[in-house]
N, C-alpha and C positions, 0 to 999 in steps of 0.2 A: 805597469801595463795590466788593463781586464782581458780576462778570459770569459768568452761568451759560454757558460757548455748548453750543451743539447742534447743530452742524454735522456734527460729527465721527460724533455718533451714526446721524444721520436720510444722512449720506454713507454709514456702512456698512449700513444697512437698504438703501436703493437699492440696492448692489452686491451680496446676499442676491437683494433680488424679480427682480434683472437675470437673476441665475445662476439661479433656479430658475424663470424665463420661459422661459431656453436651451433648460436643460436637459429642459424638462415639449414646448419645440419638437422638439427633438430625438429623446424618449422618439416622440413622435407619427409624427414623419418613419418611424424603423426597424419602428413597428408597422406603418402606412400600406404598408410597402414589401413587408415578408414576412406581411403578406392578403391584399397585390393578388397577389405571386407565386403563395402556395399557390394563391389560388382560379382563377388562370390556370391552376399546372400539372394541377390536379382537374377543372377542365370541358376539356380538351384530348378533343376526340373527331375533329381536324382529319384524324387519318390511319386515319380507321374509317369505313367504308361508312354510313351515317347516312340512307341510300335502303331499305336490308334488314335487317328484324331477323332473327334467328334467338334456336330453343330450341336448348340442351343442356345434356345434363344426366351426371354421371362422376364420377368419383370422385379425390379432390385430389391432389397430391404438393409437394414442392420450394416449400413454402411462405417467403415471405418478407416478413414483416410490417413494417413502418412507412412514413414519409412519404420523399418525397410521395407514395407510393403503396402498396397493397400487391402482389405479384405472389406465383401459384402456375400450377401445369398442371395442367389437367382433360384424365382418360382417358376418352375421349368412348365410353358405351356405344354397344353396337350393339342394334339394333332399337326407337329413339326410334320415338315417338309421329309422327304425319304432322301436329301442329301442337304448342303449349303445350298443356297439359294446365290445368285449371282449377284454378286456385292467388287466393288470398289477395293484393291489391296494396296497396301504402306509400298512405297516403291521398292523398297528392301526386299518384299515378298513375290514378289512378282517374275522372277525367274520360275521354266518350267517346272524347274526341281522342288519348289516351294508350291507355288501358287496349284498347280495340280491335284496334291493329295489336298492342301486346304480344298477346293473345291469340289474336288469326291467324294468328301471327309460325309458319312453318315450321321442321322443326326442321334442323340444321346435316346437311347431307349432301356438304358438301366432301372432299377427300381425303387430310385428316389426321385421324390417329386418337388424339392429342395436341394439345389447344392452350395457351398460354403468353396468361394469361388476365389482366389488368389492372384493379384498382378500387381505390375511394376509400380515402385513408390513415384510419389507427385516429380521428383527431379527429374526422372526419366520420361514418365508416359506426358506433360508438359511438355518436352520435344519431340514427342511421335505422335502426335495429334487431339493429345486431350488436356486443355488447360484449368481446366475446375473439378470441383470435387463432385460423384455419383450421389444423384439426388433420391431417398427412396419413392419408391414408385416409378420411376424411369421405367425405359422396357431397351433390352439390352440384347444381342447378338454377341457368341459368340464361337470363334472354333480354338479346338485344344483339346486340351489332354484329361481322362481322369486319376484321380489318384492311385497309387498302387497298394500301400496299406490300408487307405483309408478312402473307397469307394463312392465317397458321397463329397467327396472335395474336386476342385476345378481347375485348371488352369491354363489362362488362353495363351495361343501366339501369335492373335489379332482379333479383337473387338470393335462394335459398329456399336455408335450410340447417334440418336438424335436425326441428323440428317443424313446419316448414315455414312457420315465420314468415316473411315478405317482408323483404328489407333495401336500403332506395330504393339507388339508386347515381349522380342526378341532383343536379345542384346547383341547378336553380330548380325542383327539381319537376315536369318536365315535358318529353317528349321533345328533343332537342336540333333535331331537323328532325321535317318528317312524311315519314312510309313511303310506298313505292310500296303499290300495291292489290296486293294478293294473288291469284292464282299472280306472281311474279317476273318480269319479259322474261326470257328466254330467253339466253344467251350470258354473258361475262364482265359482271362490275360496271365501272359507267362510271368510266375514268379520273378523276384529280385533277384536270386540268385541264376536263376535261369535267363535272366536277362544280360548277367554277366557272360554267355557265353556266344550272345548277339551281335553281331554288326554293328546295329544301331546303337545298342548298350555302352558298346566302347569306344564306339565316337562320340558319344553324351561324357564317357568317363574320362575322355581327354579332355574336351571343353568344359567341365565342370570340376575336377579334380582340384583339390583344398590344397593337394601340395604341390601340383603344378603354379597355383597361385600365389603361394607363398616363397616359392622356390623363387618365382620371378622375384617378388618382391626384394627377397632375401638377396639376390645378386643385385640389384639395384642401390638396395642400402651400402653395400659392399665398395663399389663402385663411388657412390656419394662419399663414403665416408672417407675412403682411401685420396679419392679428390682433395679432399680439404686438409686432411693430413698434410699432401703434398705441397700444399698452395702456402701449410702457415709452414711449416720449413723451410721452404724456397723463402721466404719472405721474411723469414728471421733470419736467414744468412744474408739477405742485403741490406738487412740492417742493422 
């Protein structure tokens, strides 16, 4: 009498569903890691006044397109408007908590007449209204914030190019802090530290906080990984 066995076969199916258990953990872990980076490096608004919007509006240069950001300089006209001008907002923006201070918003009367301007990389600003890259000499609109150490840098939380379509530049849709009321205090923007002790500050430091993002992540890997533990020991006791 032959004996069929089947060991041999049903032992290398196991070492198959093992490897591409790993492997499909694995795939998970590096995607998990560079979403949570991008979208940490894309809501970073930690070192931009996020108390004062401003408008401006210029015309581009020194373009530099892709991730994780894009950067150009805007040559800030002279004789802006004494607010935003009534423009078109990303539907995301347009609640009155948003849409208000943008439209209030002052326009930039600082003392540079160049700024070195900051927004979201092609995979994002591609689904909120802008599908090609900023050509120089274009002429640009827009409102945001300026820098807190470094006063001559920009960063918007919606841009008008061209036909003056709106192009969000917010990652949840919706201001990162609220604005002070409109005229401004008077005198310099409140320090970082002094910013820590804000309103607006610490609801910027919840939504932008590195270890609130990691933490996610970190439970999620947790989660995955324990999954699959589970799935190949169930699965090697029935077999």
């Amino acid at each position: 009498m032959r004996f069929i066995t089947t060991s041999a076969p049903l032992a290398r199916t196991s070492i198959r569903r093992a490897r591409l258990a790993t492997a499909s953990l694995l795939s998970a872990t590096m995607l998990l890691l560079v979403s949570a980076g991008a979208a940490q490096a894309h809501h970073g608004f930690d070192d931009f006044d996020t108390d004062r919007l401003h408008y401006i509006a210029g015309t581009v240069s020194q373009v530099r397109w892709g991730e994780p950001h894009s950067y150009f300089t805007v040559t800030v006209e002279d004789g802006l408007p004494a607010d935003t001008p009534e423009r078109d907002l990303p539907d995301g923006l347009r609640d009155a908590a948003d849409s208000d201070p943008i439209n209030a918003a002052p326009s930039y009367s600082g003392p540079h007449d160049e700024l070195a301007v900051t927004i979201a990389p092609p995979s994002f600003t591609s689904m909120w209204g802008l599908d090609r890259k900023l050509n120089d000499g274009e002429r640009i609109e827009a409102v945001g914030y300026v820098g807190k150490s470094h006063d001559d840098e920009f960063r918007p939380v919606v841009f008008w190019v061209g036909d003056g379509k709106p192009v969000n530049q917010v990652l949840n849709e919706e201001l990162p802090a609220t604005p002070l009321p409109v005229p401004y205090p008077q005198g310099d923007a409140p320090s970082a530290d002094a910013d820590q002790d804000s309103p607006s500050a610490s609801a910027e430091s919840e939504d932008t906080s590195p270890t609130a993002v990691w933490a996610a992540v970190g439970a999620v890997l947790v989660a995955a990984i324990a999954g699959g533990v589970f799935y190949l020991r169930a699965h090697s006791r029935r077999t």
